[in-house]
C-alpha positions as CSV (number, residue, x, y, z in Angstrom):
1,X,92.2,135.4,124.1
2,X,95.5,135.8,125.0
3,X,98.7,135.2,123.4
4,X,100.1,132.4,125.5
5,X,96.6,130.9,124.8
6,X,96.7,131.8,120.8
7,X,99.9,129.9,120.6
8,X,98.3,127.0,122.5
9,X,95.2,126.8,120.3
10,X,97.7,126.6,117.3
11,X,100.5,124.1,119.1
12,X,97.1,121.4,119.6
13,X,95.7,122.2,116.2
14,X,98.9,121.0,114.9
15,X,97.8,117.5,116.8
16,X,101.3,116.9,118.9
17,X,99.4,113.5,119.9
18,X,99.6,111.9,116.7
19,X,103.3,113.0,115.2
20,X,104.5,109.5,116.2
21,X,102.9,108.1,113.1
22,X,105.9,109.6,111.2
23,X,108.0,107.4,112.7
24,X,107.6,104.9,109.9
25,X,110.1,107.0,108.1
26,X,113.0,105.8,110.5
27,X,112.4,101.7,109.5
28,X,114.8,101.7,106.3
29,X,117.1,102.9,108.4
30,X,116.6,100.7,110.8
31,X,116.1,97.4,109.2
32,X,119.4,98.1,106.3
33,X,121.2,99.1,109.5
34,X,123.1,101.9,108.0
35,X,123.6,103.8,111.3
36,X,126.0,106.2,109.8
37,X,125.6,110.1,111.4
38,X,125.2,110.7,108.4
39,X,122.2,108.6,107.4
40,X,120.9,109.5,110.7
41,X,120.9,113.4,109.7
42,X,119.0,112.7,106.7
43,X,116.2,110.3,108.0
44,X,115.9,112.9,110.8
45,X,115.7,115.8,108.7
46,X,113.1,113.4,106.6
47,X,111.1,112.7,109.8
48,X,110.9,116.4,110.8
49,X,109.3,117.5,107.2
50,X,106.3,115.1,107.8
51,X,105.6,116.0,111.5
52,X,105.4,119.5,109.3
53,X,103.3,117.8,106.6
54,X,101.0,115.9,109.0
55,X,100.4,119.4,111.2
56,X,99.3,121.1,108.1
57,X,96.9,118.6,106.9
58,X,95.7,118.1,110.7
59,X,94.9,121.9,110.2
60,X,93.3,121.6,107.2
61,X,91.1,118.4,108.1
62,X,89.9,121.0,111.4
63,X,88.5,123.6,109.1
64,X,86.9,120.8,106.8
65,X,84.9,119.4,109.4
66,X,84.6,121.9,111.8
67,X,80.7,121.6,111.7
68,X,80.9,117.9,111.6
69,X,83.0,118.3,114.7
70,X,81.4,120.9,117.0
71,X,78.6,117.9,117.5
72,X,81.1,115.3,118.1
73,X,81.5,114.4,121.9
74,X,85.4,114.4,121.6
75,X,86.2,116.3,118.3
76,X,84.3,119.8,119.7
77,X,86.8,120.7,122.0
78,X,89.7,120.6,118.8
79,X,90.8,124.7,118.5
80,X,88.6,125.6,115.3
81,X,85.4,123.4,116.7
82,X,85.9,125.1,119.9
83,X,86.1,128.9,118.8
84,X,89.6,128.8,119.8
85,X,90.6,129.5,116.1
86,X,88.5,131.1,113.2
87,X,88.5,128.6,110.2
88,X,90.7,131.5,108.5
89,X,93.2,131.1,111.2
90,X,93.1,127.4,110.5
91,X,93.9,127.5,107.3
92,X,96.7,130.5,107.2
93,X,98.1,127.9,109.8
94,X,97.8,124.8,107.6
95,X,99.6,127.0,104.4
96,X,102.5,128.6,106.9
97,X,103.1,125.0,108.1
98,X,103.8,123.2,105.2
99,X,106.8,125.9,104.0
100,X,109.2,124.4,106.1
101,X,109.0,120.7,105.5
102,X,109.3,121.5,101.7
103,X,112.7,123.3,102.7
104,X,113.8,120.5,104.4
105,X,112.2,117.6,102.4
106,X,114.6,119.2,99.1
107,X,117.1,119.1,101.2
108,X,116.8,115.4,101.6
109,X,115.7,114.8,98.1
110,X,111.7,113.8,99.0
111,X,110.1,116.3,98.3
112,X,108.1,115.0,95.5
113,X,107.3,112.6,97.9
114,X,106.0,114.6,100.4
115,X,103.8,116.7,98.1
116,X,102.3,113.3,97.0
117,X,101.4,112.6,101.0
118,X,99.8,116.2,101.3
119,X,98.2,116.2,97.9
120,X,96.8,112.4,99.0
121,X,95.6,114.0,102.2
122,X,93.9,116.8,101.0
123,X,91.7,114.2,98.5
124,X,91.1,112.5,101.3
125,X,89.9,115.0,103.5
126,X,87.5,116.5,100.6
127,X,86.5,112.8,98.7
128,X,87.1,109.8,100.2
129,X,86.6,110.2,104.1
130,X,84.0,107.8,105.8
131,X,83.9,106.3,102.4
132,X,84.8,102.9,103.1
133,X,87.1,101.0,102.7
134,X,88.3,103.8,100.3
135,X,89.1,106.1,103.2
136,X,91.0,103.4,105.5
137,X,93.3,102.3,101.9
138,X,94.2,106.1,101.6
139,X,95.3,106.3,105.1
140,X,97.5,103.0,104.7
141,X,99.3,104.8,101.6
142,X,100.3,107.6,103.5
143,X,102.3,105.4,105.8
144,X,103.7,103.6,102.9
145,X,104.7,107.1,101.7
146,X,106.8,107.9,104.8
147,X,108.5,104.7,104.3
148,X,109.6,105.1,100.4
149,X,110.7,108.6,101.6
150,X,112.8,107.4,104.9
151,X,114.4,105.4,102.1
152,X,114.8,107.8,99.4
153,X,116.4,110.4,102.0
154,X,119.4,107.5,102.6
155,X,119.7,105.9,99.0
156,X,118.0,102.6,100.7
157,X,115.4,100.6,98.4
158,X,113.1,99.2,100.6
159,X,112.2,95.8,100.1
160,X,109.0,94.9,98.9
161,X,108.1,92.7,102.0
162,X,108.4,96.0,104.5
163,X,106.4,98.1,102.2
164,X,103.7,95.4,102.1
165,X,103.7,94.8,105.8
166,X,104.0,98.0,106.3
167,X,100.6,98.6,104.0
168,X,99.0,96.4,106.3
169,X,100.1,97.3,109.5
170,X,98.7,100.8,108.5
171,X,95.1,99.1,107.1
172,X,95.1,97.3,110.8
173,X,96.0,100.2,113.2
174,X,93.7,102.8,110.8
175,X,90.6,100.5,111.0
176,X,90.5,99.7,114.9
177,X,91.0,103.4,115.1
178,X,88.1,104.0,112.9
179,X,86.5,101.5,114.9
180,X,87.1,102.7,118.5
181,X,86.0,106.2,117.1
182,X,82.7,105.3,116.4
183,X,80.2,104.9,119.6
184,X,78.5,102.0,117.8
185,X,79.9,98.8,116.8
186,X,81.6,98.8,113.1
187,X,81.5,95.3,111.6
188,X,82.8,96.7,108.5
189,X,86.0,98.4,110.1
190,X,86.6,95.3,112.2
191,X,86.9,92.6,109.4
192,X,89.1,94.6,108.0
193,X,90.9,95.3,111.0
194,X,91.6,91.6,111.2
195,X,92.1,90.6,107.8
196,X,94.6,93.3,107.7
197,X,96.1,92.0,111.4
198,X,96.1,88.1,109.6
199,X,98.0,90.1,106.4
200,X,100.9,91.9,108.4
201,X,101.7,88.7,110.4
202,X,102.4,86.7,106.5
203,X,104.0,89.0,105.0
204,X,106.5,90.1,108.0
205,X,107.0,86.4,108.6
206,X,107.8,86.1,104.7
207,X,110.1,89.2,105.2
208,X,112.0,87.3,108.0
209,X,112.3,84.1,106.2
210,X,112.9,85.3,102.6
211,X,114.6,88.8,103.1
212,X,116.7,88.5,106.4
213,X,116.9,85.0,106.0
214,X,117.2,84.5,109.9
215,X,115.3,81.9,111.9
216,X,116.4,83.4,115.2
217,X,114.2,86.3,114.2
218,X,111.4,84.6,114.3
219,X,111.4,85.5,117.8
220,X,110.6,88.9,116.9
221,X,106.8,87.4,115.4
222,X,105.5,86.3,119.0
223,X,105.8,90.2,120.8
224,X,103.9,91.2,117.2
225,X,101.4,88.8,117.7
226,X,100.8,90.2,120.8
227,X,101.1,93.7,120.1
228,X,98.4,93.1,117.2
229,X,96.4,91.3,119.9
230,X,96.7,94.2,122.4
231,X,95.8,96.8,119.7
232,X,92.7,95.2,119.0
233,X,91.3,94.8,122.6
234,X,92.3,98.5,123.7
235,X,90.4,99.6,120.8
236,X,87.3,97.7,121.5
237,X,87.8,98.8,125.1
238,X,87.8,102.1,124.5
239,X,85.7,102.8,121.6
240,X,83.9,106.0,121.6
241,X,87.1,108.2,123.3
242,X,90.2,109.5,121.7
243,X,91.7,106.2,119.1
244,X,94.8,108.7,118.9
245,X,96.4,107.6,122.2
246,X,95.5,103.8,121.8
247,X,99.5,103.5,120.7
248,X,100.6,105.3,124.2
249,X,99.1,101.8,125.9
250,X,102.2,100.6,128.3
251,X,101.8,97.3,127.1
252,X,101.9,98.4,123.6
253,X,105.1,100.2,124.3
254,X,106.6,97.4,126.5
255,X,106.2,95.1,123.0
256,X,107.6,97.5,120.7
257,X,110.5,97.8,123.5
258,X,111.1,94.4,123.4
259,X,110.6,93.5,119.5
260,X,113.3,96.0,119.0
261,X,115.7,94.3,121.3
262,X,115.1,91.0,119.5
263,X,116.2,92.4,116.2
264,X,118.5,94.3,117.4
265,X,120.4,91.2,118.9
266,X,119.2,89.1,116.3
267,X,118.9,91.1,112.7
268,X,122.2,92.5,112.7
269,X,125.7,91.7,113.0
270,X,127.8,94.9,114.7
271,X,132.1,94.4,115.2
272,X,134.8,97.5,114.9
273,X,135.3,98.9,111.6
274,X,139.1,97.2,111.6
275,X,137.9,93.7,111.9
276,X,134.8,92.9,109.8
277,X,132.0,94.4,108.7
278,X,129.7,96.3,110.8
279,X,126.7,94.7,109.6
280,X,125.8,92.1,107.0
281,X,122.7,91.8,105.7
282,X,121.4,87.8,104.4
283,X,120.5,88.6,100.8
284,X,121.5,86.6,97.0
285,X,124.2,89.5,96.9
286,X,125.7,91.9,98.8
287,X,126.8,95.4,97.9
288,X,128.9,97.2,100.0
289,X,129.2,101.1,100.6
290,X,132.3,102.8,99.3
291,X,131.2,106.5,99.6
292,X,134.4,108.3,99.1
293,X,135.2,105.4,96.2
294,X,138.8,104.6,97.3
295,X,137.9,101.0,97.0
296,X,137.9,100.4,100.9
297,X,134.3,99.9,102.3
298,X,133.4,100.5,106.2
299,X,131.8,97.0,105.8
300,X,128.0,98.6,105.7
301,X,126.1,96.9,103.2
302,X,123.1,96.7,100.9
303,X,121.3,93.9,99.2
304,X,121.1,96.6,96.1
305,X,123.3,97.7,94.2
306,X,122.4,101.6,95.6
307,X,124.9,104.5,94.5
308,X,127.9,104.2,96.4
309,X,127.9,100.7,96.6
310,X,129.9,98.2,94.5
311,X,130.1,94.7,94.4
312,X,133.2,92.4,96.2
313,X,134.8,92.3,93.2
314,X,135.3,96.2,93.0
315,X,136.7,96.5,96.0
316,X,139.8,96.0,97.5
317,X,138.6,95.4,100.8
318,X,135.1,94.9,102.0
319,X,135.9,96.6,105.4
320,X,138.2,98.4,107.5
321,X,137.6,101.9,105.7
322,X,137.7,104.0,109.0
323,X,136.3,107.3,107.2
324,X,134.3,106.5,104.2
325,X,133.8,110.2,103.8
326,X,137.6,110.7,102.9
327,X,139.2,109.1,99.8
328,X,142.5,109.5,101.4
329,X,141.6,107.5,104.6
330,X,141.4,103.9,104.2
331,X,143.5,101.0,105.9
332,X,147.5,101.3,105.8
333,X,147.4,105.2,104.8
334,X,148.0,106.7,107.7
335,X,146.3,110.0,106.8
336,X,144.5,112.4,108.2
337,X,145.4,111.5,112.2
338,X,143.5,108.0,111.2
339,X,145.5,105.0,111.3
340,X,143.2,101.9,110.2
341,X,144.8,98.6,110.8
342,X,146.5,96.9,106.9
343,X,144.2,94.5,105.9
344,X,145.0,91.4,103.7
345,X,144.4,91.9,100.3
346,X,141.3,89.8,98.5
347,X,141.4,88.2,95.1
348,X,140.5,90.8,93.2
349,X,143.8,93.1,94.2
350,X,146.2,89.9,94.0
């Protein structure tokens, strides 16, 4: 074999197809609405470690079942079930990979985390695979993982309504898969596909109603009910070919595309730094972020009170802090080429 087709064999055993799983790191990010470069960085960096993490366990899963999978219709053309790759290869591979996402998992301060996903993996790979409903709970905690570590990498505590739903939405979209891999119908994998499906729809309605405390966003249930819906029937329509690329349906894409739009408009509140804050989030309390502690926030805000974040009554302003980076930048000062407009002062500096 040649080397262009070496580094192909290794590139697919990696399993490019199913890194968008990882994306559930990005949702505290995206539903505290700290959209800071910097937070960015760190949930990105976060995100690349587990594309790392899920490669090498992809790997090692390969050499695990590789006799299971050379009689599988789909699974025998994978790189070690094919020939492609010695099982030694494989598992090199599966070691190499998961140096690098430890690197940069320390770097964003998960990487006890992301030992706890690979260590979770690797029980489930050896124990607990086709061992129901054992194997399908497993999977769902590994997405619940990502989302505890998107957090940790930004200082966010994720509510306990998105780590529920997000339990759920796991348990749904990991037993249709389990359902649409098997040839023969699976009444076991499909009543838990839709008790899961009825479970995500409470608990993100709760989550709307109780955390963001938004009716409008109620919208945002109706393109999840039909993205659930959707899920379901590709599955059952394709069962028996490859459940990896039932999430690359258009319509399934079109819904996401949209749900994001509707809490986009609806979720979050965005004006300039100089006027009022950039986004305020519908909780008991509200702590805002004061990074470079010079009592000026840049109106970003947390319903916890995270490090860097200090109650109204801390602060002498809630916004207008044009570099929260800076101690010496902050409304009235002038420094640093940065002239934020003078805000009024609030009751706690008069």
């Amino acid at each position: 074999m040649n080397l262009r087709r070496k580094i192909y064999a290794f590139f697919m055993l990696s399993r490019p197809y199913q890194w968008h799983k990882n994306v559930f790191v990005f949702a505290p990010l995206f539903f505290s609405g700290d959209f800071s470069p910097h937070s960015i960085f760190l949930a990105s960096i976060t995100f690349l470690s587990f594309v790392f993490a899920s490669a090498s366990v992809y790997a090692f899963n390969d050499v695990i079942d590789l006799e299971e999978d050379k009689n599988h219709p789909l699974k025998r053309s994978r790189p070690i079930a094919s020939g492609a790759l010695s099982k030694k290869e494989g598992l090199i591979f599966s070691f190499l990979l998961f140096i690098p996402p430890l690197i940069l998992a320390s770097y964003a301060k998960v990487a006890y985390l992301l030992i706890l996903y690979f260590v979770l993996n690797i029980i489930y790979s050896l124990l607990i695979k086709n061992k129901k409903p054992a194997d399908i709970i497993f999977i769902s905690f590994g997405f619940v993982i990502r989302v505890f570590a998107g957090g940790k990498s930004i200082d966010v505590k994720p509510s306990d309504w998105l780590i529920t739903s997000t339990f759920f939405i796991a348990m749904f979209i990991s037993s249709m898969k389990k359902e649409a891999e098997s040839p023969q119908h699976s009444k076991v994998y499909e009543h838990i596909g839709v008790i899961s499906a009825a479970l995500t729809l409470v608990f993100y309605t709760m989550y709307i109603m109780f955390e963001k405390k938004n009716l409008l966003l109620l919208i945002s249930i109706l393109p999840v009910v039909f993205g659930i819906m959707r899920y379901y029937i590709v599955a059952e329509e394709n069962r028996g070919n490859d459940p990896s690329k039932l999430l690359l349906d258009k319509q399934i894409i079109l819904t996401v595309l949209i749900w994001f739009i509707i809490f986009l408009l609806f979720g979050f509140s965005f004006t300039s730094c100089a006027e009022k804050p950039i986004f305020e989030e519908r909780c008991d309390k509200i702590y805002y972020k004061d990074f470079d502690r010079d009592r000026f926030s840049d109106g970003i805000t947390s319903c916890y009170p995270l490090e860097g974040y200090f109650s109204e009554e801390e602060l002498i302003s809630t916004y207008g802090d044009c570099n929260d980076n800076d101690p010496f930048v902050y409304p009235g000062s002038g420094t640093g080429g940065i002239i934020c407009e003078t805000l009024p002062q609030t009751s706690s500096q008069q």
